[in-house]
Legacy VTK file of the C-alpha trace (Angstrom):
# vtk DataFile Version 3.0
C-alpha trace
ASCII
DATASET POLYDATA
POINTS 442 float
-21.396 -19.560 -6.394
-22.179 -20.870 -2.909
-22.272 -18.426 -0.239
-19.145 -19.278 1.603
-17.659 -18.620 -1.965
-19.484 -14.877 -1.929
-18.598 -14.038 0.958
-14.826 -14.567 0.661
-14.805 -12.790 -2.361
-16.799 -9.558 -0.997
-14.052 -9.925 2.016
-11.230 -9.947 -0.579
-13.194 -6.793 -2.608
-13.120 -5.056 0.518
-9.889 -5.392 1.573
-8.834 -4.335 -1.754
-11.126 -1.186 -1.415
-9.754 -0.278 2.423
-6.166 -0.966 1.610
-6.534 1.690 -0.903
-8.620 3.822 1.407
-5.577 3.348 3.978
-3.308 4.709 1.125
-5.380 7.944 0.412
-4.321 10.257 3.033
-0.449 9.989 1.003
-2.020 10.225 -2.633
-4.106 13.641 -0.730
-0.773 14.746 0.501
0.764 14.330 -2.703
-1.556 16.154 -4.837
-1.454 18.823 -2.227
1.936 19.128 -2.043
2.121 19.199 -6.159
-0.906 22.234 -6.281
1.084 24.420 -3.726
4.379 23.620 -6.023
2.989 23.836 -9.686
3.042 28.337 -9.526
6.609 28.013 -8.585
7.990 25.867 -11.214
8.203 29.143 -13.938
10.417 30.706 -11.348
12.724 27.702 -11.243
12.414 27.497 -7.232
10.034 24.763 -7.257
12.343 22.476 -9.393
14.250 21.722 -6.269
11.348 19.944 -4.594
10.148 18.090 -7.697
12.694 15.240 -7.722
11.437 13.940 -3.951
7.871 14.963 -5.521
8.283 12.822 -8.333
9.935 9.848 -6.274
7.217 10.033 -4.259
4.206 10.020 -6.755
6.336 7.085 -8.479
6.388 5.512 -5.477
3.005 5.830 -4.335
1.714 4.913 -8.294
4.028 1.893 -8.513
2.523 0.531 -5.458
-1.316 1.114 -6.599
-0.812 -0.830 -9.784
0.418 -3.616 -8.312
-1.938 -3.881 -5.590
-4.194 -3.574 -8.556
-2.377 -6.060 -10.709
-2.221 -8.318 -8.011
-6.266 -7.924 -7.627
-7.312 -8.366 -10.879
-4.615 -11.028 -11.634
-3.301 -8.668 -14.430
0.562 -8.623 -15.962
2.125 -5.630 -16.362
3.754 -6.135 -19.525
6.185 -3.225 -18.727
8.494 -2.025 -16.254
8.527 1.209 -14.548
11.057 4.272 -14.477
12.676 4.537 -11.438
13.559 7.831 -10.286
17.070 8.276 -7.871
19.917 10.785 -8.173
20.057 14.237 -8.950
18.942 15.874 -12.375
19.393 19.127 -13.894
17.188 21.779 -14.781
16.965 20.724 -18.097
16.129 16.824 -16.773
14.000 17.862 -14.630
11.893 19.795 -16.603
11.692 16.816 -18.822
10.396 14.779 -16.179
7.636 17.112 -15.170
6.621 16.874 -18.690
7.335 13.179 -19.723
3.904 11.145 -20.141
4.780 8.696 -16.974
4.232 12.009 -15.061
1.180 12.781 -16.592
-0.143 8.998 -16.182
0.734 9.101 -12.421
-0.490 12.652 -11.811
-3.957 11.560 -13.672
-4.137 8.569 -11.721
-3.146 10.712 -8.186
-6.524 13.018 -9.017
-8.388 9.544 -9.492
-7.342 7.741 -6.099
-8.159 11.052 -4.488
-11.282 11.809 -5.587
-12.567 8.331 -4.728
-10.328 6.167 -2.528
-11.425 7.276 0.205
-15.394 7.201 -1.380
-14.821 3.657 -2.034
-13.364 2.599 0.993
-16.029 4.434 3.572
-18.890 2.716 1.315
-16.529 -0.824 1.209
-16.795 -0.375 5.487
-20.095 1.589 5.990
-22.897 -0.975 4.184
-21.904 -4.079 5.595
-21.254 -2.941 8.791
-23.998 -0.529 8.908
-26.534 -2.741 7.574
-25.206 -5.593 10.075
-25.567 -3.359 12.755
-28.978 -1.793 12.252
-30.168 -5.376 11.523
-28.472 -6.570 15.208
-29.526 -3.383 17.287
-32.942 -2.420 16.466
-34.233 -4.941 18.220
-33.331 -3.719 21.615
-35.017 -0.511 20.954
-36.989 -1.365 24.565
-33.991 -1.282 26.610
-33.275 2.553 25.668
-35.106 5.232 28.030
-38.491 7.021 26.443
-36.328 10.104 26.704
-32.805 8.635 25.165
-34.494 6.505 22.326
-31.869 4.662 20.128
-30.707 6.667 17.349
-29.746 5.575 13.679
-31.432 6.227 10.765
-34.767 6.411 12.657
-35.374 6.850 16.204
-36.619 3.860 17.569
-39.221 4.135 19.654
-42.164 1.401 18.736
-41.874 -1.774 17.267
-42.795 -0.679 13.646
-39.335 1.178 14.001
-37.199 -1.209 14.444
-38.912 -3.208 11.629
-38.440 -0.322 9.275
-34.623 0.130 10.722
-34.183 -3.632 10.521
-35.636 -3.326 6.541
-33.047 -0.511 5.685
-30.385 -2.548 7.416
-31.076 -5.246 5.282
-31.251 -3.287 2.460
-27.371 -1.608 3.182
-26.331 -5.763 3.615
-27.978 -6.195 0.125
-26.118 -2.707 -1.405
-23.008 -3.467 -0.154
-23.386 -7.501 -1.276
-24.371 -5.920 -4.974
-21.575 -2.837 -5.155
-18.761 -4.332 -3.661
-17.589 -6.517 -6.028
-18.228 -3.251 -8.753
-16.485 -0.814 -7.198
-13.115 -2.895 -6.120
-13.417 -4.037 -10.405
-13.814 -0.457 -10.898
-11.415 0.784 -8.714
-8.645 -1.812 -10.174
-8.989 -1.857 -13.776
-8.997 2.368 -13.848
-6.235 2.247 -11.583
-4.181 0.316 -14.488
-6.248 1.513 -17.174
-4.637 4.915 -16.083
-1.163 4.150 -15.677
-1.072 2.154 -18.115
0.801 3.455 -21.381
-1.231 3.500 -24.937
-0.498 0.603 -27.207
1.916 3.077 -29.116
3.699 4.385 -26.242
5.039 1.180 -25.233
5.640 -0.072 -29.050
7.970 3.008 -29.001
9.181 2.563 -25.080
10.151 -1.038 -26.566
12.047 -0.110 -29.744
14.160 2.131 -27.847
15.012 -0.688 -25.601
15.715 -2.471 -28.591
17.909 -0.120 -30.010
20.084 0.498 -26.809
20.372 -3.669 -26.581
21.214 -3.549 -30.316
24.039 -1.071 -29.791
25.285 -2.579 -26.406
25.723 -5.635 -28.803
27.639 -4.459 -31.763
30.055 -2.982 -29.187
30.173 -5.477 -27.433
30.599 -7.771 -30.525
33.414 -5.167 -31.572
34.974 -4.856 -28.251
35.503 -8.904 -27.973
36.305 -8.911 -31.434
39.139 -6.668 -30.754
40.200 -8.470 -27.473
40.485 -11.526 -29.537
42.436 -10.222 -32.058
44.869 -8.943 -28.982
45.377 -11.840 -27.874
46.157 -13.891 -30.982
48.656 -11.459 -32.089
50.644 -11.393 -28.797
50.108 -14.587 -27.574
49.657 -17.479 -30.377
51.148 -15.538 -33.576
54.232 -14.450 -31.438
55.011 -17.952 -30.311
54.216 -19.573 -33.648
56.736 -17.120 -35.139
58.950 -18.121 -32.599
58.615 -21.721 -33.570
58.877 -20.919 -37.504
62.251 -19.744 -36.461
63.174 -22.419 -34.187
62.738 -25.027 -37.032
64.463 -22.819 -39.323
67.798 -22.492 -37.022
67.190 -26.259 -36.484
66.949 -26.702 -40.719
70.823 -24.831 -40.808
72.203 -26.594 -37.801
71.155 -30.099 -39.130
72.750 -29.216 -42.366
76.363 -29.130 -40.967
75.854 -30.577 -37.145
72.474 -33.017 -36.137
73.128 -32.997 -33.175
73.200 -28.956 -32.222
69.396 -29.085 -34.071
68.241 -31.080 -31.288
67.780 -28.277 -28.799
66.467 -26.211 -31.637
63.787 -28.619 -32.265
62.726 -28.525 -28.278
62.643 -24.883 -28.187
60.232 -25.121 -31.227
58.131 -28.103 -29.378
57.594 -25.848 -26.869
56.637 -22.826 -28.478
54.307 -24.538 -30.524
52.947 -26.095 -27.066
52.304 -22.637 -25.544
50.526 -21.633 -28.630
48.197 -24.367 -28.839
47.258 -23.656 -24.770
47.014 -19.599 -26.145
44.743 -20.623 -28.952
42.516 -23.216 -26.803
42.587 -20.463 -24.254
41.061 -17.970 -27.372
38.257 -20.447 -27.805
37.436 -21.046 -24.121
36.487 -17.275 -23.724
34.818 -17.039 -27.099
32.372 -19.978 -25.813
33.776 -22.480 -23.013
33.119 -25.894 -24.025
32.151 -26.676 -20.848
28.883 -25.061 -21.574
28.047 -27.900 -24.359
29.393 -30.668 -21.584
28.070 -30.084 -18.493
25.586 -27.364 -19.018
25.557 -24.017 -17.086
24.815 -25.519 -13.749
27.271 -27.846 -14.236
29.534 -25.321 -15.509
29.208 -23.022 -12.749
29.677 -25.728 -10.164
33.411 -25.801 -11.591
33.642 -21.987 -11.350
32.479 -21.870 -7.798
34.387 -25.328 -6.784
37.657 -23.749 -7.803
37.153 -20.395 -6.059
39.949 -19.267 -3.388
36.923 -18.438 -1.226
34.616 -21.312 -0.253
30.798 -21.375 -2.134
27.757 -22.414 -1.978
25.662 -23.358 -5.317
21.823 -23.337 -5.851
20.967 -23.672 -9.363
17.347 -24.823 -8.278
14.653 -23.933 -10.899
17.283 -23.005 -14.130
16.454 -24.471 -16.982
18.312 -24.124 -20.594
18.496 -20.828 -22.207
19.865 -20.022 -25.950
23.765 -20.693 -25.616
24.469 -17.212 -25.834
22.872 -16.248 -23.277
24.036 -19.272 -21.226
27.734 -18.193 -22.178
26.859 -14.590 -20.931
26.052 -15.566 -17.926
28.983 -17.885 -17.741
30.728 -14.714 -18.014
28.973 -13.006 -15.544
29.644 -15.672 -13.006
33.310 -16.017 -13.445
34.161 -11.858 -13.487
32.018 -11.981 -10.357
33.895 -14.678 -8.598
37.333 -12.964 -9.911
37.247 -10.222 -8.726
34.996 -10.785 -5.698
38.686 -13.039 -4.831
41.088 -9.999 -5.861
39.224 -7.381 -3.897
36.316 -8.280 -1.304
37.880 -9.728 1.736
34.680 -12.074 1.723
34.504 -15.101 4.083
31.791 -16.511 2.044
30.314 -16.216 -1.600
26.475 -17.697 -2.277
25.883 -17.672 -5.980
22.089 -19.112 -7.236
21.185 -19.437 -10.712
17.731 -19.603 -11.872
15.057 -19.036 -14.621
11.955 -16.787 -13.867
9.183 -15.649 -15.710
8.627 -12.137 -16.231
5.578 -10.461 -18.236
7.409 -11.106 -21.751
9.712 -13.515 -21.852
11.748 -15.862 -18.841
14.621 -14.030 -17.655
17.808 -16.266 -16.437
18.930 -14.380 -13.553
22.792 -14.862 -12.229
22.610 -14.218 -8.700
25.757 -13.527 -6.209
26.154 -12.493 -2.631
29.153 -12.212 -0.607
30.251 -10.745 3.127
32.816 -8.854 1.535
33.686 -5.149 2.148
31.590 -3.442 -0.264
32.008 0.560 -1.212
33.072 0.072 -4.707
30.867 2.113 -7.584
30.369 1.278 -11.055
32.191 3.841 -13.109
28.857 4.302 -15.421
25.300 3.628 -14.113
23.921 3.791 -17.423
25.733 0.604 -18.776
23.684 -1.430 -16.268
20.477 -1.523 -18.220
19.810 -0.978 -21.361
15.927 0.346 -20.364
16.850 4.021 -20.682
15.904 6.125 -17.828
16.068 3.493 -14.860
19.098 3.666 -12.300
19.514 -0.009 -11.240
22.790 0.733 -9.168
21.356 0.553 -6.113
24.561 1.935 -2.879
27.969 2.038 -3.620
28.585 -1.111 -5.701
30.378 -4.523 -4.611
34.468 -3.652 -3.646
34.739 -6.969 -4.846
34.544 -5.666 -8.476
37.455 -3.872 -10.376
35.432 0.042 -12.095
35.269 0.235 -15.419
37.543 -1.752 -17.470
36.980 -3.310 -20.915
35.039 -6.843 -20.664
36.153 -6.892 -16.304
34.342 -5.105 -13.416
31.238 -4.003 -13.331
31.187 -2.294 -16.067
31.867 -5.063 -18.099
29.108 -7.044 -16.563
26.701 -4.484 -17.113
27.654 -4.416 -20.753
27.295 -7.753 -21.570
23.811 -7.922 -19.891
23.185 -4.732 -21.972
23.838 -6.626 -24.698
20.822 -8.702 -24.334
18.680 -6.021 -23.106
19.218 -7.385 -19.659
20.144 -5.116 -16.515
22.569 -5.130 -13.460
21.098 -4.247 -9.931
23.959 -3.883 -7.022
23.841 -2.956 -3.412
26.795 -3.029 -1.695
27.114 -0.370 1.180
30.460 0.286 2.442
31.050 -2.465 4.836
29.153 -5.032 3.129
27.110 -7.090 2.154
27.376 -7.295 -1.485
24.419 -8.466 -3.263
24.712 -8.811 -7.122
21.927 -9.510 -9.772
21.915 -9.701 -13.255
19.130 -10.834 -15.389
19.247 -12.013 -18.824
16.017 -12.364 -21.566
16.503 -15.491 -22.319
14.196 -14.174 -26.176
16.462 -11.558 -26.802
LINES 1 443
442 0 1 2 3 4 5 6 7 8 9 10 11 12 13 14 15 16 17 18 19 20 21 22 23 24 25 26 27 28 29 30 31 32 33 34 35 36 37 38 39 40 41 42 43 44 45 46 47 48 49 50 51 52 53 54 55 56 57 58 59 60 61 62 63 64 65 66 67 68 69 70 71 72 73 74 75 76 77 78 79 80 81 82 83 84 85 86 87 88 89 90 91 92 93 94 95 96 97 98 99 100 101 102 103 104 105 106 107 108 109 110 111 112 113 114 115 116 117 118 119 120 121 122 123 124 125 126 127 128 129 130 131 132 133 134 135 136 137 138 139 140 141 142 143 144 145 146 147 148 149 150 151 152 153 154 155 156 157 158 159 160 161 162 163 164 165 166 167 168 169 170 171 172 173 174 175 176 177 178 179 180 181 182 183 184 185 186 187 188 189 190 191 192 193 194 195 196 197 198 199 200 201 202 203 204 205 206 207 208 209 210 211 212 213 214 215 216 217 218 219 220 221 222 223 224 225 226 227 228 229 230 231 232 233 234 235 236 237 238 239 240 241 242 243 244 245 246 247 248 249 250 251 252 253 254 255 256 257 258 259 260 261 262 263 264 265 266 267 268 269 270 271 272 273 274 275 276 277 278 279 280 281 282 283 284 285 286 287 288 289 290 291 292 293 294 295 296 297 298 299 300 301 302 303 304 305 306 307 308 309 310 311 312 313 314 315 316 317 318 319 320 321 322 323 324 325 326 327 328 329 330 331 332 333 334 335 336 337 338 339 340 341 342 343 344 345 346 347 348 349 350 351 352 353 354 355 356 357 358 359 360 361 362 363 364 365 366 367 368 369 370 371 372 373 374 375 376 377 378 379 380 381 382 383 384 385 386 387 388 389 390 391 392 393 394 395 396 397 398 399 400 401 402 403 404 405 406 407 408 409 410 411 412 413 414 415 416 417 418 419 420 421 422 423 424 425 426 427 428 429 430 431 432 433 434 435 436 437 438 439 440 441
């Protein structure tokens, strides 16, 4: 390692190491705040304070691992709760007790105790040592009765070479720790919030699970919407032309001629049940998909939009085709109802593929200048990751509430169906800014 090389990494070690110094005086204020709580909580009182508590502690943890993650060039292979709302005794106590609490409370006594430690040392030897080294030497220039003071009071010569010596040896302490205590710093930080191996086997198979039932009713909902439509649309008209030909089979038999009509009104029954049935297929998987692809399909979604927009499928690549016809989907509820109900001037939809810590994600993208103010009718639907609110304001007016397979909800559902989520924020007035991301291994 050349020295140039050295001394940009000890400058990136102690940035690390001051950044996190800079962040004590919140993690000292937290654990503060939690002590002065903790004899309250029996009485009940203290359970008021302990959702901005929590939100707070996630907050502060969140941000430590991934300044730490980003240090150590570490993936979290897990995401983290996210706390919002309001919760009931009963939740709350579960909180206080659930073992992401405990992780970020262990890790809050940890940056405490030696944040700050870390950081004074990170600043003190190199600067110290530098200036001991740069000062001594103008020990003469001091009065007899003002000598320069660090360490040692310099008066003689033989001072300033010892002061100069234990300057050089705080350059040399500082050169040798540095690089150990931002490693040590980072890896406990994650090594502490961190769950065990068999904590997030278990976080995982309930994510699973949820994505497993979001599917069967999902499965079972479109199942039934198929069914629907068959029986009113395509079985009523081919009925209708069953007994078209039959009136047109009696008519022939005593007048040709009065069949003919019979035989039109049968043509186009039989017509309008074809379109019903091709229509059955196109929502069960839009050819489309197979033709153009989903950037090519969604350029003919967005080019036949009442409101005018703009495409960027820059960086998607192809995903399993059911999750490509999910977010098909996705796209066209979005643009739907963003049409019936936004009052938007402008829609900006990108599509794209990104890599996340255990699989790539294909995220569906979609922003208008619409309204907003609309809520989804169940925040749970929009992940399947239990315990994270992803709902983030009022939700996009441009999308219907609830509703089998339409709205929000629907969205939601099908992206809970792959063990994707749904993050909105749409304040009343607008802008509406929708994301939905898809595992692309589901």
């Amino acid at each position: 390692m050349t020295i140039r090389a050295g001394l940009e990494s000890r400058l990136r070690d102690a940035r690390f190491l001051l950044r996190e110094a800079g962040h004590w005086p919140a993690s000292l204020g937290v654990l503060v705040a939690g002590i002065v709580l903790l004899p309250f909580l029996p009485l009940g009182v203290g359970l008021y304070a302990v959702p901005r508590l929590l939100g707070t502690l996630n907050r502060l943890a969140a941000g430590a691992q991934g300044r730490a993650a980003a240090f150590t060039s570490a993936v979290i292979p897990f995401d983290r709760r996210r706390l919002s709302g309001r919760h009931s005794f009963g939740e709350l106590a579960a909180l206080v007790s659930a073992p992401e609490t405990k992780r970020d409370a262990a890790w809050l006594g940890f940056h405490s105790a030696f944040a700050l430690l870390a950081g004074v040392l990170a600043l003190a030897l190199p600067v110290g040592g530098v200036l001991y080294i740069l000062v001594a030497p103008f020990w003469p220039l001091f009065p007899a009765d003002a000598p320069l003071e660090l360490t040692l009071n310099v008066r003689s010569w033989t001072d300033a070479v010892l002061t100069m010596l234990l300057g050089l040896v705080y350059v040399a302490a500082g050169w040798l720790l540095l690089p150990w205590m931002a490693r040590r710093v980072g890896s406990a930080t994650l090594a502490i919030l961190s769950p065990r191996r068999y904590a997030d086997l278990a976080r995982r198979i309930s994510e699973l699970s949820a994505a497993r039932a979001s599917a069967l009713a999902a499965h079972a909902a479109e199942l039934r919407r198929i069914e629907r439509e068959l029986h009113d649309g395509a079985q009523n008209r081919l009925v209708g032309v069953v007994m078209m030909l039959g009136l047109a089979q009696r008519a022939a038999e005593t007048d040709p001629a009065a069949a003919v009509p019979f035989l039109g009104r049968a043509q186009d029954a039989a017509s309008e049940a074809l379109a019903g049935l091709r229509a059955a297929v196109h929502d069960i998987y839009p050819p489309v998909l197979d033709e153009l692809g989903l950037g090519g399909a969604a350029s003919a979604l967005t080019s036949r939009s009442s409101i005018p927009c703009s495409l960027n499928v820059t960086g998607l690549q192809r995903a399993p085709a059911a999750v490509e016809s999910a977010a098909y989907f996705v796209l066209a509820e979005a643009l739907t109802n963003a049409a019936k109900h936004s009052n938007a001037s402008r829609i900006d939809v990108v599509l794209r593929t990104e890599a996340a810590a255990r699989e790539e994600i294909l995220v569906v993208q979609v922003d208008d200048d619409g309204d907003g103010g609309a809520r989804v009718a169940d925040a749970r639907v929009g992940d399947a990751r239990a315990g994270d609110d992803l709902v983030d304001g009022a939700g996009a007016a441009g999308f219907e509430l609830g509703g089998s397979g339409t709205g929000l909800a629907g969205i939601a559902r099908r992206a809970a169906a792959f063990g994707g989520k749904l993050i909105l924020t749409s304040p009343p007035g607008g802008p509406t800014h929708l994301r939905v991301e898809l595992p692309c291994a589901f």
